[in-house]
PyMOL Python script that loads the backbone (N, CA, C, O; Angstrom):
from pymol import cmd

cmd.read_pdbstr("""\
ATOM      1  N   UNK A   1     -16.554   8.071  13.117  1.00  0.00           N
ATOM      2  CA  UNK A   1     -15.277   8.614  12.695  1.00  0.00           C
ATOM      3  C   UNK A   1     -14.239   7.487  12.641  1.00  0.00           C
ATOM      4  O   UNK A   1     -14.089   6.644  13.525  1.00  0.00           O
ATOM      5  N   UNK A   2     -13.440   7.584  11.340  1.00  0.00           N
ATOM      6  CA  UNK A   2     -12.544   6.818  11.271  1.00  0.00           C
ATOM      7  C   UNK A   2     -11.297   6.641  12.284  1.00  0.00           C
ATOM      8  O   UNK A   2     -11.183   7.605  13.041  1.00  0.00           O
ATOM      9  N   UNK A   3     -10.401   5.687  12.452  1.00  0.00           N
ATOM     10  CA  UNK A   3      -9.179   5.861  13.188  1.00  0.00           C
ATOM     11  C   UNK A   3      -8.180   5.351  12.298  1.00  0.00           C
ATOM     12  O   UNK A   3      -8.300   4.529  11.390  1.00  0.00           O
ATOM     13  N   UNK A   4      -7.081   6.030  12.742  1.00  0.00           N
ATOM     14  CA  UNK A   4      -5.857   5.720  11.428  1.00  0.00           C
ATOM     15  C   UNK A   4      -6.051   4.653  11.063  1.00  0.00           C
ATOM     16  O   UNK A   4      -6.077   4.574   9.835  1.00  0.00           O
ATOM     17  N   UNK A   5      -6.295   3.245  11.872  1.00  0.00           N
ATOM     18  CA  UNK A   5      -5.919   1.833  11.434  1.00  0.00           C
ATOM     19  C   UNK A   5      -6.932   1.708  10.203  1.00  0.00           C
ATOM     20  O   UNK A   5      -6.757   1.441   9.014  1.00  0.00           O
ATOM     21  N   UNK A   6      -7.721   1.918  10.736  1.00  0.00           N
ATOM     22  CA  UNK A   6      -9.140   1.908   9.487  1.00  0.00           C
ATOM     23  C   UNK A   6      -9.430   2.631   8.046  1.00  0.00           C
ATOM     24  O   UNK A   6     -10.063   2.330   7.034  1.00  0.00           O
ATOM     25  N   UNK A   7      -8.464   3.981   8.572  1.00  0.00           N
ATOM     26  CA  UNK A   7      -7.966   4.593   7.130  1.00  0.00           C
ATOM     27  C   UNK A   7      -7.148   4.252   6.640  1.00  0.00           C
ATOM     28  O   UNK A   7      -7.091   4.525   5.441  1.00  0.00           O
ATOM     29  N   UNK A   8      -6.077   3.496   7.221  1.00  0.00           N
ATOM     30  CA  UNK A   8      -5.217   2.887   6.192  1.00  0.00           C
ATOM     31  C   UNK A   8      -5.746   1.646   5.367  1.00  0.00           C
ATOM     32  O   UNK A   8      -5.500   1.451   4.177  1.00  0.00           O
ATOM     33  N   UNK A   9      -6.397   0.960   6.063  1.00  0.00           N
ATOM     34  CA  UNK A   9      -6.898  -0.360   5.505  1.00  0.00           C
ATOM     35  C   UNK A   9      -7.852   0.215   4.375  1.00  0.00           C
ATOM     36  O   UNK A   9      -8.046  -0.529   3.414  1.00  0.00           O
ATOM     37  N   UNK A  10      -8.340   1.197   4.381  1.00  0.00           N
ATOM     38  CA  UNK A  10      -9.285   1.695   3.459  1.00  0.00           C
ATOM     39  C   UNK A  10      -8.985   2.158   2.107  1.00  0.00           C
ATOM     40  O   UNK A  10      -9.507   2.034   0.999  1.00  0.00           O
ATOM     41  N   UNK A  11      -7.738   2.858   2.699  1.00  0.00           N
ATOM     42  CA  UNK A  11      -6.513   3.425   1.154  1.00  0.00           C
ATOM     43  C   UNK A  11      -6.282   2.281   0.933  1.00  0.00           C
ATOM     44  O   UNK A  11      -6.864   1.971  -0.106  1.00  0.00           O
ATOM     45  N   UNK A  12      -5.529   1.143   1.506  1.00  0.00           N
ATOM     46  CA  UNK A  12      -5.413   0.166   0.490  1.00  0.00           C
ATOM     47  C   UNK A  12      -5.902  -0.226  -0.361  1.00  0.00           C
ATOM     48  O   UNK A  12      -5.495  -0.394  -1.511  1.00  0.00           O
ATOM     49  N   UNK A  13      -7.620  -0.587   0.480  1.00  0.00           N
ATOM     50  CA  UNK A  13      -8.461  -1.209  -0.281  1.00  0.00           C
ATOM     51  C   UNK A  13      -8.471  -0.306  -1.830  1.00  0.00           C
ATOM     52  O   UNK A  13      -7.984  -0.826  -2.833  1.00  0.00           O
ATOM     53  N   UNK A  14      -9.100   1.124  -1.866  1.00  0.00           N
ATOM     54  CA  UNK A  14      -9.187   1.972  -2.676  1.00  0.00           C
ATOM     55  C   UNK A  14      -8.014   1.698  -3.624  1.00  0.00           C
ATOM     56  O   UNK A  14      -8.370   2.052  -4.748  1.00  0.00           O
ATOM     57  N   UNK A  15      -6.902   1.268  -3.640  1.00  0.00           N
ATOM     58  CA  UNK A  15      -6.123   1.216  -4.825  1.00  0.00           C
ATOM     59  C   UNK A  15      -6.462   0.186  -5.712  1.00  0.00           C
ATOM     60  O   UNK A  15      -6.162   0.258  -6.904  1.00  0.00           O
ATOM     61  N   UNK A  16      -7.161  -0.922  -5.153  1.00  0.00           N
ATOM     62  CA  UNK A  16      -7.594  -1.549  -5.574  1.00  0.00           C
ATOM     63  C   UNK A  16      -9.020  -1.909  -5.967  1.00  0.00           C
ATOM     64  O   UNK A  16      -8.959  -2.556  -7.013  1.00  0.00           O
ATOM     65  N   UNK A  17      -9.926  -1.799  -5.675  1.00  0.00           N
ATOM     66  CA  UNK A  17     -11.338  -1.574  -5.511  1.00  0.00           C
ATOM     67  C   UNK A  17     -12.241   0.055  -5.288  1.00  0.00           C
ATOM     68  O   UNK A  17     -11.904   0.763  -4.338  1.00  0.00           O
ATOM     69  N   UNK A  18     -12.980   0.361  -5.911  1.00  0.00           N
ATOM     70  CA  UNK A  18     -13.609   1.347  -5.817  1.00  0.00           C
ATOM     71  C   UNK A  18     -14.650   1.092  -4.037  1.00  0.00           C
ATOM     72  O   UNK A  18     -15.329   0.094  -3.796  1.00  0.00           O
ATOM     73  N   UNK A  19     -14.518   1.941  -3.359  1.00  0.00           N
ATOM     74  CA  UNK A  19     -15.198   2.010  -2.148  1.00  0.00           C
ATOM     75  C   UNK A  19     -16.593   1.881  -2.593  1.00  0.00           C
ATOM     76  O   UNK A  19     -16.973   1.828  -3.762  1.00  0.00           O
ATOM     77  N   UNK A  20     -17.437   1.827  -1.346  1.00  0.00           N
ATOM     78  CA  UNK A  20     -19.012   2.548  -1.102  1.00  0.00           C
ATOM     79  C   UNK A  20     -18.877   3.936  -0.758  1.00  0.00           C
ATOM     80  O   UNK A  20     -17.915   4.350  -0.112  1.00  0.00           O
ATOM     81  N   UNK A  21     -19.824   4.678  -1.175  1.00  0.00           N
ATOM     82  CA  UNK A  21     -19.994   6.107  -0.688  1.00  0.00           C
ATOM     83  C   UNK A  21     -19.630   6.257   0.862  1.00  0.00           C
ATOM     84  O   UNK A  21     -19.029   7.119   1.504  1.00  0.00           O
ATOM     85  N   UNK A  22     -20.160   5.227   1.137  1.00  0.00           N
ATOM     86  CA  UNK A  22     -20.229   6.131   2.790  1.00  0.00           C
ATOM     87  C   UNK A  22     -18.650   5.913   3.608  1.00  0.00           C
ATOM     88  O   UNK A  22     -18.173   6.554   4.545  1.00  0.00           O
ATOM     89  N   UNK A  23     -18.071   4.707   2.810  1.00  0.00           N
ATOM     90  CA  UNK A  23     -16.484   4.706   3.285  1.00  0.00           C
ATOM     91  C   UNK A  23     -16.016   5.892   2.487  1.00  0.00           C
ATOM     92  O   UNK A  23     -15.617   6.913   3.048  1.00  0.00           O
ATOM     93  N   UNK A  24     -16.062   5.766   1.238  1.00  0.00           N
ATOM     94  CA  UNK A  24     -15.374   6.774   0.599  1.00  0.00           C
ATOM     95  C   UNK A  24     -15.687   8.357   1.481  1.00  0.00           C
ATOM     96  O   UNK A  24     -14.738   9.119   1.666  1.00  0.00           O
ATOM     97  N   UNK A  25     -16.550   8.579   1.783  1.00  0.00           N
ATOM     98  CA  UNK A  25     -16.872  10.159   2.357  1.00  0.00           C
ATOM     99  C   UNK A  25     -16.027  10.032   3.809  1.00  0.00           C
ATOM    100  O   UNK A  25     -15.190  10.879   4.121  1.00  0.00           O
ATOM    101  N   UNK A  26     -16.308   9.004   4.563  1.00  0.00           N
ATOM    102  CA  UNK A  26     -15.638   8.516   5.782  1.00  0.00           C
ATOM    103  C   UNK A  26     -13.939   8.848   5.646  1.00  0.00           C
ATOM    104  O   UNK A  26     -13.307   9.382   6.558  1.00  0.00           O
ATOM    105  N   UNK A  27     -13.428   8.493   4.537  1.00  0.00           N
ATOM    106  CA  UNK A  27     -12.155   8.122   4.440  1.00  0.00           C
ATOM    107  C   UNK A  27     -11.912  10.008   4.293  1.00  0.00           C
ATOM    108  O   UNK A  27     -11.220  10.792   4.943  1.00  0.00           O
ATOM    109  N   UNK A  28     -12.613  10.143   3.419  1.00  0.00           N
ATOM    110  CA  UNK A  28     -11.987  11.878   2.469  1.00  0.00           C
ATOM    111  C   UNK A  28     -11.902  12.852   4.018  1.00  0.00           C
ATOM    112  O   UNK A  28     -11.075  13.706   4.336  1.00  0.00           O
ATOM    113  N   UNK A  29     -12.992  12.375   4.709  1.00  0.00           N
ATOM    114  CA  UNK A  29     -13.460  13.495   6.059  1.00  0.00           C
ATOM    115  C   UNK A  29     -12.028  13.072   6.944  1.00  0.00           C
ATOM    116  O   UNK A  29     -11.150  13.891   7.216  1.00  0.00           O
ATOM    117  N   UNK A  30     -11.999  11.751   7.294  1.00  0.00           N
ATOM    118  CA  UNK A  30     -10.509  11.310   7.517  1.00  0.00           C
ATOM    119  C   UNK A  30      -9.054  12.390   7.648  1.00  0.00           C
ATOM    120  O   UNK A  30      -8.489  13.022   8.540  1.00  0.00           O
ATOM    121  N   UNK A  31      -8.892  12.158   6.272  1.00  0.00           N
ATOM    122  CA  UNK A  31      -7.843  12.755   5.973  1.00  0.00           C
ATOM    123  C   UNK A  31      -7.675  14.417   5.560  1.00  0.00           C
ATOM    124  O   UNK A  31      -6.637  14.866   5.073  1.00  0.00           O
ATOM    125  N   UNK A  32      -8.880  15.232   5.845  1.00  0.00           N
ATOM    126  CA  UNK A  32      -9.514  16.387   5.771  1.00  0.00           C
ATOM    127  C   UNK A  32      -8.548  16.910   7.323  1.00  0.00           C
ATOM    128  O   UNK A  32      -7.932  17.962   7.498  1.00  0.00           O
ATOM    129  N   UNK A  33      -8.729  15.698   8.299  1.00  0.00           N
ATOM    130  CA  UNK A  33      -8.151  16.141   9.466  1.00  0.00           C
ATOM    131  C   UNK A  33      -6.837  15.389  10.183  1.00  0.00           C
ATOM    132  O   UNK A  33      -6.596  15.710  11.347  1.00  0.00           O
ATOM    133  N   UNK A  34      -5.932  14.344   9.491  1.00  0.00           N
ATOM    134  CA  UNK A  34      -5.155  13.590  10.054  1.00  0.00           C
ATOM    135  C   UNK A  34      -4.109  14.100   8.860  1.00  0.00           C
ATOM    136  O   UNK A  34      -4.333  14.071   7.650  1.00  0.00           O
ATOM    137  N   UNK A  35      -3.265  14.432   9.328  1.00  0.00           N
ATOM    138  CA  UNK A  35      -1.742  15.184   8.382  1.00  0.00           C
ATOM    139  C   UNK A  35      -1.129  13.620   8.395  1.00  0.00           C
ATOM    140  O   UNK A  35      -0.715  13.419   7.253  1.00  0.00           O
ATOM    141  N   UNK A  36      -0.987  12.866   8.925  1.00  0.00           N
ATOM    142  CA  UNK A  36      -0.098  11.371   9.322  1.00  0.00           C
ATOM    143  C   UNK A  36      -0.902  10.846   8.583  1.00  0.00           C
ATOM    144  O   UNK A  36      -0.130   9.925   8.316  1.00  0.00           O
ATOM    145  N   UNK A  37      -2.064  10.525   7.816  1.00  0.00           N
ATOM    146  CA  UNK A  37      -2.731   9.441   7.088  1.00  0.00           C
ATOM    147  C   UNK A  37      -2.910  10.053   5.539  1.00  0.00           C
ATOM    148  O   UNK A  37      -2.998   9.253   4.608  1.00  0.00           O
ATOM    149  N   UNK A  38      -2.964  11.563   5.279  1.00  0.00           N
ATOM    150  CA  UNK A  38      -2.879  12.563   4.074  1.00  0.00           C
ATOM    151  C   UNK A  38      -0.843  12.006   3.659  1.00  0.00           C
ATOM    152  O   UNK A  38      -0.381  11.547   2.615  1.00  0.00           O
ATOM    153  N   UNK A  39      -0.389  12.214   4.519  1.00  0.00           N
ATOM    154  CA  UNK A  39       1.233  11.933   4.256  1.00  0.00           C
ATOM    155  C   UNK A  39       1.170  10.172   3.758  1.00  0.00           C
ATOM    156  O   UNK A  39       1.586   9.825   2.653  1.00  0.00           O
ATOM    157  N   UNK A  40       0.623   9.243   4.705  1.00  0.00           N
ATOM    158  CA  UNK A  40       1.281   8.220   4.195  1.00  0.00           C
ATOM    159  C   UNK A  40      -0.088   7.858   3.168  1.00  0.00           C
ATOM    160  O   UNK A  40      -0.200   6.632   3.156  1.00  0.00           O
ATOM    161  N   UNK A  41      -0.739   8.251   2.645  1.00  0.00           N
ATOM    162  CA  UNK A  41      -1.790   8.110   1.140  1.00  0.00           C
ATOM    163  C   UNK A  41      -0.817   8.664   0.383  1.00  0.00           C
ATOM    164  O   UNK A  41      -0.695   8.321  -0.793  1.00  0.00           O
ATOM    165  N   UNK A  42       0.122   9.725   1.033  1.00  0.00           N
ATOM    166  CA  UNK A  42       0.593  10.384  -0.584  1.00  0.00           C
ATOM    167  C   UNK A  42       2.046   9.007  -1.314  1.00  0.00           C
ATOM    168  O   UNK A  42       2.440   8.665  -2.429  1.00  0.00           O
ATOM    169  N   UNK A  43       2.390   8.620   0.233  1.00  0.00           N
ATOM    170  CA  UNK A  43       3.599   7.937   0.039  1.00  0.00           C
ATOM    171  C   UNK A  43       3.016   6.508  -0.247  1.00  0.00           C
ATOM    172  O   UNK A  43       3.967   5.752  -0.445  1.00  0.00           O
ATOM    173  N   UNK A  44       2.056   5.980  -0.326  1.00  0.00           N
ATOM    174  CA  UNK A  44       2.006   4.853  -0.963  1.00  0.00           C
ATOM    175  C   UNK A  44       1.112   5.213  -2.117  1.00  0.00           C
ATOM    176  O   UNK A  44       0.833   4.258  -2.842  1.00  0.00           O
ATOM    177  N   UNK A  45       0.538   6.522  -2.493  1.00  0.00           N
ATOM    178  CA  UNK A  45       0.592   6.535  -4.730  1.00  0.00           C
ATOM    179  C   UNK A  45       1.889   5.987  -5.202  1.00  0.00           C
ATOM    180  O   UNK A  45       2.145   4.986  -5.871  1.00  0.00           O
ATOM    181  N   UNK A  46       2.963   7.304  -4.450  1.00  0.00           N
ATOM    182  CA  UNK A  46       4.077   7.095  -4.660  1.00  0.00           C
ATOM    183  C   UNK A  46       4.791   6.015  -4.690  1.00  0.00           C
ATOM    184  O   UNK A  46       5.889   6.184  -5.221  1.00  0.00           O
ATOM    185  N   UNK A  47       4.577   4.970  -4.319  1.00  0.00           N
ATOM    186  CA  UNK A  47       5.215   3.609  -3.870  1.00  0.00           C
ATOM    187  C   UNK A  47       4.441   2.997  -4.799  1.00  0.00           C
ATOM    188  O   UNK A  47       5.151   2.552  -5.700  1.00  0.00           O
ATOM    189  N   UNK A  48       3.267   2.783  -4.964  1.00  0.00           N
ATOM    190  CA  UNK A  48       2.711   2.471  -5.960  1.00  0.00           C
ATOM    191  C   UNK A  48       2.216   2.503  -7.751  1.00  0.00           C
ATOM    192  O   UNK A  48       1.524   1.750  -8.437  1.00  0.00           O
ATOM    193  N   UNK A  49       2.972   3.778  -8.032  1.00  0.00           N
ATOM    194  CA  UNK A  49       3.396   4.069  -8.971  1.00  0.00           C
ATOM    195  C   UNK A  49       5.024   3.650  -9.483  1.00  0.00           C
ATOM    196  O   UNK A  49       5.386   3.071 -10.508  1.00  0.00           O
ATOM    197  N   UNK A  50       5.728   4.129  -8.470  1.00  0.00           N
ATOM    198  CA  UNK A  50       7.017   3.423  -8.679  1.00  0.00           C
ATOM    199  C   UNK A  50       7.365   2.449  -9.586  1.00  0.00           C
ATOM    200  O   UNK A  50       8.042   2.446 -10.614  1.00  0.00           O
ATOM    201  N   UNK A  51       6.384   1.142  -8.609  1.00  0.00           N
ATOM    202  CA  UNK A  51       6.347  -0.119  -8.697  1.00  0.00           C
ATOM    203  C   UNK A  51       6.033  -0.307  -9.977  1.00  0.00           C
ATOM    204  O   UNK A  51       6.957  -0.622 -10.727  1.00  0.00           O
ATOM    205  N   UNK A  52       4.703  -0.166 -10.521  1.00  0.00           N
ATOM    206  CA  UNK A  52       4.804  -0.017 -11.352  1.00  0.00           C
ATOM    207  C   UNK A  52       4.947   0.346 -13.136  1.00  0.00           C
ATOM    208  O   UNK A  52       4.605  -0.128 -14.219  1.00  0.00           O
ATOM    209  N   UNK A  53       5.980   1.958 -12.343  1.00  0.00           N
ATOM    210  CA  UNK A  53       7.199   2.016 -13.385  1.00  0.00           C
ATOM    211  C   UNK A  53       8.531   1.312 -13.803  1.00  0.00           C
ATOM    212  O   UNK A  53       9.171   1.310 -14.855  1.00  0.00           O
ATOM    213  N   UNK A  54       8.730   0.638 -12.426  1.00  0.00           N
ATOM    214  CA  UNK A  54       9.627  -0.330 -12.530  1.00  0.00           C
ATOM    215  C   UNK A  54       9.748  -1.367 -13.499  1.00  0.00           C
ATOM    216  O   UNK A  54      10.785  -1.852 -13.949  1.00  0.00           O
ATOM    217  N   UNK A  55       8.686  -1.621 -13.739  1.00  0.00           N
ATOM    218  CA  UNK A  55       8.935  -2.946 -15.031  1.00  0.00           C
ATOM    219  C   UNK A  55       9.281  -1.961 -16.555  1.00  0.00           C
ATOM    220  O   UNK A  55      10.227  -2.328 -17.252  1.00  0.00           O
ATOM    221  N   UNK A  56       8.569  -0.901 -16.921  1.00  0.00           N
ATOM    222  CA  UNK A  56       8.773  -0.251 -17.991  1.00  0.00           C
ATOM    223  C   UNK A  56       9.867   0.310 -17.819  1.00  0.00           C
ATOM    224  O   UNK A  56      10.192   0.852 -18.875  1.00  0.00           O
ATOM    225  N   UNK A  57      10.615   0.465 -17.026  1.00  0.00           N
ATOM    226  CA  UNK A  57      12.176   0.853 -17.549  1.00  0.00           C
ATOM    227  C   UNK A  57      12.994   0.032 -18.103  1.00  0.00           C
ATOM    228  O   UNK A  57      13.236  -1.032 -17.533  1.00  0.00           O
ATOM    229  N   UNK A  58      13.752   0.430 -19.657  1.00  0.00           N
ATOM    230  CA  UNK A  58      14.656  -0.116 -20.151  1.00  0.00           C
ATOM    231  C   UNK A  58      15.864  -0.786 -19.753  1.00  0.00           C
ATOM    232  O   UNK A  58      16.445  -1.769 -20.212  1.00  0.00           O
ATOM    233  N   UNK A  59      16.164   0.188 -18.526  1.00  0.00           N
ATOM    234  CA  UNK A  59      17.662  -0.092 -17.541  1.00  0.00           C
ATOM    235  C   UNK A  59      17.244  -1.066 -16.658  1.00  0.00           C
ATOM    236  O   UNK A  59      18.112  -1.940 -16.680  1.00  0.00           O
ATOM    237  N   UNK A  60      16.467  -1.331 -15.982  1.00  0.00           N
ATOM    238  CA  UNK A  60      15.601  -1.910 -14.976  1.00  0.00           C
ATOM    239  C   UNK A  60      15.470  -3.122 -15.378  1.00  0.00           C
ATOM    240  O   UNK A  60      15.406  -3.930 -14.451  1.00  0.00           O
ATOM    241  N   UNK A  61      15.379  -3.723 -16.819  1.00  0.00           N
ATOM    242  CA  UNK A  61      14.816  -5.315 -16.791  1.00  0.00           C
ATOM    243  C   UNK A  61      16.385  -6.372 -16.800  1.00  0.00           C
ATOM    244  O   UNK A  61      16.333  -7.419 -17.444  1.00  0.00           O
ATOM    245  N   UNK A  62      17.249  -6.131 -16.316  1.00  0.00           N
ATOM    246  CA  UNK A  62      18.249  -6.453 -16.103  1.00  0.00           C
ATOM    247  C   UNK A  62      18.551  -6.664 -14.425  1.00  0.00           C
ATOM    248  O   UNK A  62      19.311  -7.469 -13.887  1.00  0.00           O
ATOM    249  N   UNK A  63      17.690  -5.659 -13.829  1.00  0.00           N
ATOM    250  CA  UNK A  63      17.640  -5.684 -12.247  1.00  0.00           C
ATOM    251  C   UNK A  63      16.843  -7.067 -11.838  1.00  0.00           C
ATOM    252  O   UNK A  63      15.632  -7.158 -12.040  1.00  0.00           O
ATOM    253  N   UNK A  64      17.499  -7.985 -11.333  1.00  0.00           N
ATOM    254  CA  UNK A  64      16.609  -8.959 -10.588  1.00  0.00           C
ATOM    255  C   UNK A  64      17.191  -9.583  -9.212  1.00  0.00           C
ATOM    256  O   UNK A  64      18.411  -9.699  -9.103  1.00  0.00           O
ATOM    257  N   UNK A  65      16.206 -10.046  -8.002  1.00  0.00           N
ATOM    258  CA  UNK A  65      16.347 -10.266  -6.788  1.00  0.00           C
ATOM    259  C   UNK A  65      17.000 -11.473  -6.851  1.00  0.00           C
ATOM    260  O   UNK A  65      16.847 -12.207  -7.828  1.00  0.00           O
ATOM    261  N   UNK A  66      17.453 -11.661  -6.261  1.00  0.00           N
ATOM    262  CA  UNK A  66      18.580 -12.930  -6.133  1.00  0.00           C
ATOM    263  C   UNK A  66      17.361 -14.101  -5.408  1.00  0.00           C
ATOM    264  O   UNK A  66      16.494 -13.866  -4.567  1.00  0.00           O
ATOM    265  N   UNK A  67      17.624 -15.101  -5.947  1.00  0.00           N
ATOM    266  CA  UNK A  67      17.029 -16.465  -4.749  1.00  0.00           C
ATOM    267  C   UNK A  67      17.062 -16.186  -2.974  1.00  0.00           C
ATOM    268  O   UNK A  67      16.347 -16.404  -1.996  1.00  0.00           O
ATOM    269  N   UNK A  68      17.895 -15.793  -3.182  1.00  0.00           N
ATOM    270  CA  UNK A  68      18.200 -15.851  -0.941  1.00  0.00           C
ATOM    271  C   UNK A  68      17.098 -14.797  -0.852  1.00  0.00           C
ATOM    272  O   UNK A  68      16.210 -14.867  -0.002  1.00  0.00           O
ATOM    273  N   UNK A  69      17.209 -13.507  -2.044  1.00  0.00           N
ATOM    274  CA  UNK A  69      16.439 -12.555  -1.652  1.00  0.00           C
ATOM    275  C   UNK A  69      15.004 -12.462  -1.388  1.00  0.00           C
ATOM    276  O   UNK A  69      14.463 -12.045  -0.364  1.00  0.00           O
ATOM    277  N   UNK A  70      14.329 -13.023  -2.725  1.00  0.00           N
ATOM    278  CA  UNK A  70      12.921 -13.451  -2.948  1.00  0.00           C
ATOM    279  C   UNK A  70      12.875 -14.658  -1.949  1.00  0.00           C
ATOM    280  O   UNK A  70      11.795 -14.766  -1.368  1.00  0.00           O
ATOM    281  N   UNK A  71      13.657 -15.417  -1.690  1.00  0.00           N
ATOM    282  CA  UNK A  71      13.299 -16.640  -0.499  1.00  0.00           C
ATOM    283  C   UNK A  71      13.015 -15.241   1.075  1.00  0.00           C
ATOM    284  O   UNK A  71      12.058 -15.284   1.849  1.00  0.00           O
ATOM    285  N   UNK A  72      13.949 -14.374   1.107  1.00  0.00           N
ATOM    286  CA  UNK A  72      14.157 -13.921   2.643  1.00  0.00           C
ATOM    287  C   UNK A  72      12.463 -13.365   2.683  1.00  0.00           C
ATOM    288  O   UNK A  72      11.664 -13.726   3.547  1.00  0.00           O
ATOM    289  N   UNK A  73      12.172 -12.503   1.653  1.00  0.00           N
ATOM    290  CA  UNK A  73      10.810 -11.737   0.853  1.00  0.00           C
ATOM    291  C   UNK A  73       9.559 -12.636   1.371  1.00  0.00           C
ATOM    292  O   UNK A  73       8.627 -12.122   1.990  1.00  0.00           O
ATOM    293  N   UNK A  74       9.596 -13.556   1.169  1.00  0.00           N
ATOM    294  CA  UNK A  74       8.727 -14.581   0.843  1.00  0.00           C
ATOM    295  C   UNK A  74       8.197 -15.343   2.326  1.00  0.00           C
ATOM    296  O   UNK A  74       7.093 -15.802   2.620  1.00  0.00           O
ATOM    297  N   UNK A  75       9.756 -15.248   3.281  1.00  0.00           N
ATOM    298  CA  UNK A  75       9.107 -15.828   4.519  1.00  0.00           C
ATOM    299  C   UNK A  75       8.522 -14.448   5.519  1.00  0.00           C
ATOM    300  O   UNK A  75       7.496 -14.317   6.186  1.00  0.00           O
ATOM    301  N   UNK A  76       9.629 -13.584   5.277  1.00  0.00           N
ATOM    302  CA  UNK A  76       8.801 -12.657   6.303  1.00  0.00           C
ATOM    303  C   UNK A  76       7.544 -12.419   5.707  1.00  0.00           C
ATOM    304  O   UNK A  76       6.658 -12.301   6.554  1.00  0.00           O
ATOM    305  N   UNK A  77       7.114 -12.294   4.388  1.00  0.00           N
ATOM    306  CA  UNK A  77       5.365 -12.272   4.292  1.00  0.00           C
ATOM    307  C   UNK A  77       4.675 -13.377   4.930  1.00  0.00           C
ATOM    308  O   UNK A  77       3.592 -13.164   5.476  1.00  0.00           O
ATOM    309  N   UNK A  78       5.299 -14.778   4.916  1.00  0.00           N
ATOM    310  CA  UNK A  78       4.308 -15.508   5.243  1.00  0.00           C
ATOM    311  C   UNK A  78       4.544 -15.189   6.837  1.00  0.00           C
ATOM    312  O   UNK A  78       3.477 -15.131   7.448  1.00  0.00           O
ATOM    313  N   UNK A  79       5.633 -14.984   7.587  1.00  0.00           N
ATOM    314  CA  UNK A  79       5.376 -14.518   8.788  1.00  0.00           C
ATOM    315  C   UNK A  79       4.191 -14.086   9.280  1.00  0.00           C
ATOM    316  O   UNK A  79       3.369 -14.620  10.025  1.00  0.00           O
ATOM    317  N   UNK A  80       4.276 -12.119   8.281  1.00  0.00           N
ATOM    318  CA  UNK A  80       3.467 -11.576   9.210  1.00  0.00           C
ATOM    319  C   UNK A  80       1.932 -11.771   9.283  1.00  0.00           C
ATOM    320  O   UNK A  80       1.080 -11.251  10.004  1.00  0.00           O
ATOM    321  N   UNK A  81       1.841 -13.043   7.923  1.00  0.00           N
ATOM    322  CA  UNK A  81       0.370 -13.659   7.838  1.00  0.00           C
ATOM    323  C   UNK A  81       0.055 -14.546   8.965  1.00  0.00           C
ATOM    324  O   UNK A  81      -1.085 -14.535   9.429  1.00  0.00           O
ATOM    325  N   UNK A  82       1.036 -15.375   9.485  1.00  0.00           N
ATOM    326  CA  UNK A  82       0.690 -16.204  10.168  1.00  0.00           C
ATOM    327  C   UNK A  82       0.595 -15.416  11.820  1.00  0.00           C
ATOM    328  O   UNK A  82      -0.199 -15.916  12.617  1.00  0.00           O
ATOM    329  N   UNK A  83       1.192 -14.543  12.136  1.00  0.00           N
ATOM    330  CA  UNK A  83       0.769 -13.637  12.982  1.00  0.00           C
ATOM    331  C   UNK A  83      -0.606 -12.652  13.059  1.00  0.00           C
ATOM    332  O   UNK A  83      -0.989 -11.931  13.980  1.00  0.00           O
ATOM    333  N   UNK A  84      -1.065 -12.850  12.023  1.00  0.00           N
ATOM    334  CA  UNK A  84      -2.866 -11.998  11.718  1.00  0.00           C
ATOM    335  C   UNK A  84      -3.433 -13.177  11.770  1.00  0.00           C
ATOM    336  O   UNK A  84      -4.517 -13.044  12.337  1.00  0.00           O
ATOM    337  N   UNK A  85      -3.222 -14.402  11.426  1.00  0.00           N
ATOM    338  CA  UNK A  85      -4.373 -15.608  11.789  1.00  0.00           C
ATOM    339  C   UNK A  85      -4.072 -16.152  12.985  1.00  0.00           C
ATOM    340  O   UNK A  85      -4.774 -17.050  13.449  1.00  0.00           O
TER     341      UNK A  85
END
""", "prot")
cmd.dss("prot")
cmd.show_as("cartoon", "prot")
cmd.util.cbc("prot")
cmd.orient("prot")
């Protein structure tokens, strides 16, 4: 049986990559019984669709992150990488 950490890492993967059966059945049985991992799958389609719709909006290609911003963006990712290695 899965545990949240493992179902989340799994939805990720799945947005990107098609699973194996036996994760994929693992994951579905998962969320068959965890309301907290069914909620945040729904909120990152959602987040993930967003995204990107974001570029196809007309109003939107005028929206861009400032330098300080994409710099601030940029270190806390490499942060929380250098905290997993």
């Amino acid at each position: 049986m899965l545990n949240c950490k493992q179902a989340s890492a799994l939805m990720s993967r799945a947005m990107d990559e098609k699973l194996p059966f036996g994760k994929r059945m693992a994951l579905k049985l998962h969320l068959f019984i965890c309301d907290g991992c069914t909620n945040f799958s729904s909120q990152t389609f959602l987040l993930r669709k967003a995204a990107r719709s974001f570029g196809k909006c007309r109003h939107c290609k005028d929206l861009r992150l400032s330098d300080e911003a994409r710099q601030r963006i940029f270190r806390a990712l490499k942060d929380v990488q250098a905290r997993k290695d």
